[in-house]
C-alpha positions in Angstrom: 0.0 0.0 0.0 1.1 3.4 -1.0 2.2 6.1 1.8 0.2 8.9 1.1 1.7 12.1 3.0 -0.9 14.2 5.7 -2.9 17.4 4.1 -0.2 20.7 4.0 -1.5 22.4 6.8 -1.6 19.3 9.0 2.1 18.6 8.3 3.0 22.4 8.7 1.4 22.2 12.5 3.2 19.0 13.3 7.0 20.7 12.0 5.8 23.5 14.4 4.7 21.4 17.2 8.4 19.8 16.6 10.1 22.9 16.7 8.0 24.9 19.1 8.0 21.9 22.0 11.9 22.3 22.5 11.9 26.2 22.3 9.0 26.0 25.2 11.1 23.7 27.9 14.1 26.1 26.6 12.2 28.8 27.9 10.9 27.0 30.9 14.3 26.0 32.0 15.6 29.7 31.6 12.9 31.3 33.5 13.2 28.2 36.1 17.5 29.2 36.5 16.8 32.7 36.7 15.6 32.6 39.9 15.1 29.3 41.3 13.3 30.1 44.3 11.0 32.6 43.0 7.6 31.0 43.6 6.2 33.1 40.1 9.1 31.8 38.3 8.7 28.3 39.6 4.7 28.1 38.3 5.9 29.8 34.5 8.6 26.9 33.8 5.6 24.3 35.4 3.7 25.7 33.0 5.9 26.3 29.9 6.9 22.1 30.3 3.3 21.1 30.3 2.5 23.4 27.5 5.6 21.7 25.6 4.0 18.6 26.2 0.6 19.0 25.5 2.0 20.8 22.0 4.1 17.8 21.3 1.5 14.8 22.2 -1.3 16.6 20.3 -0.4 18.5 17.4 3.3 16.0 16.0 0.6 13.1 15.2 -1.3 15.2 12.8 1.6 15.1 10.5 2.5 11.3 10.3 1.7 10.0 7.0 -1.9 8.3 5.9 -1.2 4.5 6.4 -2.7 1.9 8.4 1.2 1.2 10.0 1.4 4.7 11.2 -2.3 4.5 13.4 -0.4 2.6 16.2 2.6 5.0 16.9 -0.2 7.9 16.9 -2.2 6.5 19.0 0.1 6.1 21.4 1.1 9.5 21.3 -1.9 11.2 21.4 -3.1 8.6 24.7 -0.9 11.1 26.8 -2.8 13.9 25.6 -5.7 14.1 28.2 -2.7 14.2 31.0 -1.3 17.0 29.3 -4.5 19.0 29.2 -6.1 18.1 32.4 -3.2 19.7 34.0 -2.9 22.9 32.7 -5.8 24.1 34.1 -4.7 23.8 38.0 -0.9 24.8 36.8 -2.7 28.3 35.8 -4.7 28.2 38.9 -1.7 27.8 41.0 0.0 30.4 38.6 -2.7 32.8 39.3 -1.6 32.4 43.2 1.1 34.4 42.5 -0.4 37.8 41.5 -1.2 40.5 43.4 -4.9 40.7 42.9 -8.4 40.8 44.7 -9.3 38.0 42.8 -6.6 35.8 43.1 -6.6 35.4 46.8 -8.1 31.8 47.2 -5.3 30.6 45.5 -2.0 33.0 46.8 -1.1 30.9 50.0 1.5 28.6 49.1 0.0 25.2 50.6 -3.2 25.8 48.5 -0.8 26.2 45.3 1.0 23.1 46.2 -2.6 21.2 46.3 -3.6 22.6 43.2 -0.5 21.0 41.4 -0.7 18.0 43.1 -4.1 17.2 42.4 -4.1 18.1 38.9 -1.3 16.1 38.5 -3.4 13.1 40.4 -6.4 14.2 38.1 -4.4 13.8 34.8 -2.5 10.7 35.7 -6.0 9.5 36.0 -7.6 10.8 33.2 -4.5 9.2 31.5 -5.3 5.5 32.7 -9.2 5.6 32.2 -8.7 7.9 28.7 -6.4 5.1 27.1 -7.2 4.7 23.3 -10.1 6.9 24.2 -10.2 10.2 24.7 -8.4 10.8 21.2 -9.2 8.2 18.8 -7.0 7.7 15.4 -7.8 6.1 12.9 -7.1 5.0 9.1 -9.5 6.1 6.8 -9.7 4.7 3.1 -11.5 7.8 1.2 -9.5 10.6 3.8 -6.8 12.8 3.0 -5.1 11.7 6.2 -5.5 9.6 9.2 -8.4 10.3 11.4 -9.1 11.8 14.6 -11.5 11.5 16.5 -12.0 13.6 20.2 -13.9 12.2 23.1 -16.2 14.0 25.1 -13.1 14.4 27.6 -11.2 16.4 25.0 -14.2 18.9 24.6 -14.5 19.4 28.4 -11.1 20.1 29.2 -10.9 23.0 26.2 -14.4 24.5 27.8 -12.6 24.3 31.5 -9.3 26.0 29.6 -11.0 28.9 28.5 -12.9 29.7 31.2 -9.4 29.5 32.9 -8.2 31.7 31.0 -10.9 34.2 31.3 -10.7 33.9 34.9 -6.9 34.5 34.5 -7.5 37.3 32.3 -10.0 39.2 34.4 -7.6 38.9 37.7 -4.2 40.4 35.7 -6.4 43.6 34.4 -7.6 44.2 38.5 -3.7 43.7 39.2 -2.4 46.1 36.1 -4.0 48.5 37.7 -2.3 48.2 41.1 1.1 50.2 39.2 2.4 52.9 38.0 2.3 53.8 34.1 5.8 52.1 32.7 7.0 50.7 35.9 8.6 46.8 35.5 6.2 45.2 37.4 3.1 46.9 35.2 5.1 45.8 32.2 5.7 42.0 33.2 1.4 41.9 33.9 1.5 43.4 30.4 3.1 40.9 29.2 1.3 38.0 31.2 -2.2 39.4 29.9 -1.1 39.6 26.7 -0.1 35.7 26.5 -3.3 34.8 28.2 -5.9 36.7 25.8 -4.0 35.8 22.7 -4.4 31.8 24.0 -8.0 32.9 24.7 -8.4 34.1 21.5 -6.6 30.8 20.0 -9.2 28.3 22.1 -12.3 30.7 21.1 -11.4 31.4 17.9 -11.1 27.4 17.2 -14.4 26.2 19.5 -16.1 28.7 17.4 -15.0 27.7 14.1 -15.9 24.1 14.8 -19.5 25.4 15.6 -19.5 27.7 12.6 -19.0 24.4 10.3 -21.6 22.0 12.6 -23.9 24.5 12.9 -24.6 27.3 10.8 -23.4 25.4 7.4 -25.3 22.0 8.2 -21.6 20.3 7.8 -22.3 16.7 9.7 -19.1 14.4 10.6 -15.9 15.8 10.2 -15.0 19.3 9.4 -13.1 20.4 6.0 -9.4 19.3 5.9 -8.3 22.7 5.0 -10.5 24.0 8.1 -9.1 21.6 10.3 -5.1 22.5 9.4 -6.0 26.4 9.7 -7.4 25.7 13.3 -4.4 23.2 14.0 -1.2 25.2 13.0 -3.2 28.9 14.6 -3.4 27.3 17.5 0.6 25.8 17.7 1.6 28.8 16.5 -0.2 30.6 19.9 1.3 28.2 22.0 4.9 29.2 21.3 3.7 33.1 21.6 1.8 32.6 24.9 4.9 30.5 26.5 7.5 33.4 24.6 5.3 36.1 26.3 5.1 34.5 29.5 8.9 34.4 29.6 9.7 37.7 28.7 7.0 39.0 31.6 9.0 37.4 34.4 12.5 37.9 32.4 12.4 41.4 31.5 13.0 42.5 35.0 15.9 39.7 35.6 18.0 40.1 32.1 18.9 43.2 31.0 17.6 44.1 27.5 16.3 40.6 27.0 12.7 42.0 25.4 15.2 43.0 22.5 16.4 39.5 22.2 12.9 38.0 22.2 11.3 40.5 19.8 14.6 39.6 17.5 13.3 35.7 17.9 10.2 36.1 17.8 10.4 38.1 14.3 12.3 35.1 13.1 10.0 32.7 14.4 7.4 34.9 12.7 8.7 35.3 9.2 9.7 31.6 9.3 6.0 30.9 10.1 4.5 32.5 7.8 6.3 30.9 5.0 5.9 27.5 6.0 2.1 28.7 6.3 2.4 30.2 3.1 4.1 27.1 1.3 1.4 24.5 2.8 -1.4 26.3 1.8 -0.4 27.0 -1.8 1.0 23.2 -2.3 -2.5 22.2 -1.0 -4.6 24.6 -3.1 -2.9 23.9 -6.4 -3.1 19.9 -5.8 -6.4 20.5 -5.3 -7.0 22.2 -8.5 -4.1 21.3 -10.9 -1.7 18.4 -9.6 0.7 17.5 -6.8 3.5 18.5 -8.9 1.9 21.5 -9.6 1.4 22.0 -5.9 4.9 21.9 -4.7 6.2 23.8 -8.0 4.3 26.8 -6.8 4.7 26.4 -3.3 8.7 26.1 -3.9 7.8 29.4 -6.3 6.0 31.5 -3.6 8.8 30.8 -0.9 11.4 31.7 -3.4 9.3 35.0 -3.6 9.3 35.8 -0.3 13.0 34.9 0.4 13.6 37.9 -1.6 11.2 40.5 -0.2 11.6 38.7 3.1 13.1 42.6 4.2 9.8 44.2 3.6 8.1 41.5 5.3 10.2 41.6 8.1 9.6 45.2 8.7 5.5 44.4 8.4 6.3 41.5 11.2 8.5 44.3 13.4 5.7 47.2 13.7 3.4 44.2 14.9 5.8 42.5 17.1 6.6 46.8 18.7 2.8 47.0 20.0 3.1 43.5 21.8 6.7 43.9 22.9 8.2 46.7 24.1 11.5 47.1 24.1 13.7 50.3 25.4 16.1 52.0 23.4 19.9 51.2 24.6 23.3 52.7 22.7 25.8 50.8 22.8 27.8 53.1 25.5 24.8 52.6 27.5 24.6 49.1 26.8 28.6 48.2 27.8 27.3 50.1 31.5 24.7 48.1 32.3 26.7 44.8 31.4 29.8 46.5 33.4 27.2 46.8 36.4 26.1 43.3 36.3 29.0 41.6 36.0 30.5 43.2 38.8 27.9 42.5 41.0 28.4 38.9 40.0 32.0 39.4 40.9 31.1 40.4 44.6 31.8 37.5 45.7 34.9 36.5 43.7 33.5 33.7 41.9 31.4 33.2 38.6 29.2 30.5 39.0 27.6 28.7 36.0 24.5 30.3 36.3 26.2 33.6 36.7 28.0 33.2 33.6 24.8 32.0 32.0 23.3 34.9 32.5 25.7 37.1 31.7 26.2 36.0 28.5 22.7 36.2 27.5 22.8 39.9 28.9 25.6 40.5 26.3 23.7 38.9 23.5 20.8 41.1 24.6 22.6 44.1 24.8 24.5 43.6 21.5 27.8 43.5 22.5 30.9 42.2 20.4 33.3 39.6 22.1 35.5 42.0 22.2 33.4 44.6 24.1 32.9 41.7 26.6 36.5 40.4 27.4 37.5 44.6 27.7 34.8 45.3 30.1 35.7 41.9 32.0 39.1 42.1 31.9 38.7 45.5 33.4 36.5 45.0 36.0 38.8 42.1 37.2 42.1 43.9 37.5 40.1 46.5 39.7 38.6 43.9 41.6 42.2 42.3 41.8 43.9 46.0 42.8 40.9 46.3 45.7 42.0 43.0 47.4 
């Protein structure tokens, strides 16, 4: 039996899902080793692993190829799904402990945030044994463009419970915006936080209502269009890698100098790079549809081509976007060769640059947009003072 490959858009969420996964535990593991016994930045890496998770278990199966052989390693995959999901709900609750608002209280003592992530670990690892081959169902079908899925009643709950989560989440970080000042770090990081949560509250809303759109208003029964079903799946990949960048940033920004510079560079990347797999997909899958699938990946090779070359306009469309979600302070490079002057001798306080220390300082620099060589004069520097002082 021929291998038949998954629809564009279905393949273009699962590369995502591939790429995004690692960059979310990356993130989660930075924000952890900024400061490790920061209770807010404890419930953010929490959060960015189990959103790394849940992106890898659900979305990477959409793009394994339509054959009967590839049903079981899907499967399998996706059976870890309802764990995933179950527990981000009570990881944002706990989350949500953290913030100084009216409307967090039942959740800010520490014992009640503890529970929360306890039991929603308890309430996935359950979900997990009683959803097995369940609660996502795959599936080869003959007259399909690629394997089918199927979502259990668990699936539909758990989404429901995630965005009113969210909205809950949403309503508590405008009460706390409002507790500072106009510019102040601390009003910027809750900007950043609210930001994340209403773009995923867009991303769940946006999807739940599409899917009623199709079931209810068209008269569509059984499965929704394939086209319709990629859109929904790579949108909503794509948000989790914004909400877990923007998450990061808001608890970063006020540890790493210049860092929202580094992340709107990254995220312009990311950006750019996402729109022309989006772009490739879709046209490969359009023109298959209508002319052939040579024709399809002829003009999806000849639109990415295109926009490799006016990729400098289209980074400078991405950039104004990317300015109203994050932003970043203007730093010279005098200024900039300060500030990383002033951290790293406060790191040399003690006499000793730890890993983590060095870690961060070199992240600073990349921030900040300093050469090597700016770096070892600025060290080199600061060490023969230190040296002269003892």
């Amino acid at each position: 039996m021929a291998i038949e490959l998954a629809p564009g858009l279905w393949m273009a969420a699962s590369v995502c899902a591939l790429l995004g996964s690692p960059l979310l535990l990356y993130l989660a593991r930075l924000t952890f080793r900024a400061r490790p016994g920061d209770a807010e930045n404890r419930f953010i890496a929490l959060m960015l692993v189990a959103e790394a998770v849940a992106t890898l278990v659900f979305f990477v199966p959409f793009g394994f190829p339509k054959h009967p052989g590839a049903v079981l390693p899907a499967q399998f995959i996706q059976n870890f799904m309802p764990f995933a999901f179950s527990f981000l709900p009570f990881a944002y609750l706990a989350f949500a402990g953290t913030i100084n608002s009216p409307l967090a209280k039942p959740f800010s003592h520490p014992k009640v945030q503890t529970m929360l992530i306890g039991f929603g670990f308890l309430f996935g690892l359950h979900q997990l044994i009683t959803g097995w081959d369940s609660s996502m169902r795959v599936a080869y079908i003959a007259d399909k463009a690629g394997l089918g899925f199927g979502q259990g009643g668990l699936f539909i709950q758990t989404m429901i419970a995630i965005l009113f989560v969210n909205l809950y989440l949403i309503l508590i970080l405008i009460f706390a915006r409002k507790k500072y000042e106009e510019g102040s770090e601390d009003r910027m990081r809750i900007r950043s936080y609210l930001t994340g949560y209403a773009l995923r509250y867009l991303f769940i809303f946006g999807s739940i209502a599409l899917y009623l759109l199709y079931r209810n208003i068209f008269q569509i029964e059984g499965v929704l269009p394939t086209t319709t079903v990629g859109i929904i799946l790579l949108s909503y990949t794509l948000g989790n890698i914004v909400f877990g960048a923007m998450f990061s940033l808001g608890i970063l920004r006020s540890q790493i100098l210049g860092v929202e510079r580094l992340f709107k560079t990254n995220i312009n990347r990311a950006a750019l790079g996402g729109v022309m797999l989006s772009v490739f997909f879709l046209t490969v899958e359009i023109l298959q549809n209508y002319l052939s699938s040579t024709y399809g990946y002829i003009g999806g090779m000849s639109i990415t081509a295109i926009m490799l070359v006016t990729r400098v306009p289209l980074m400078k469309i991405i950039d104004k976007g990317t300015d109203s979600v994050v932003q970043s302070s203007k730093i010279d490079g005098v200024e900039g060769a300060e500030l990383y002057r002033e951290q790293f001798v406060m790191a040399m306080a003690d006499g000793v640059i730890t890993n983590l220390e060095r870690s961060m300082l070199r992240l600073t620099a990349k921030a900040l947009d300093l050469s090597s060589e700016q770096i070892q004069a600025i060290e080199v520097e600061v060490e023969k003072s230190h040296l002269s002082e003892e």
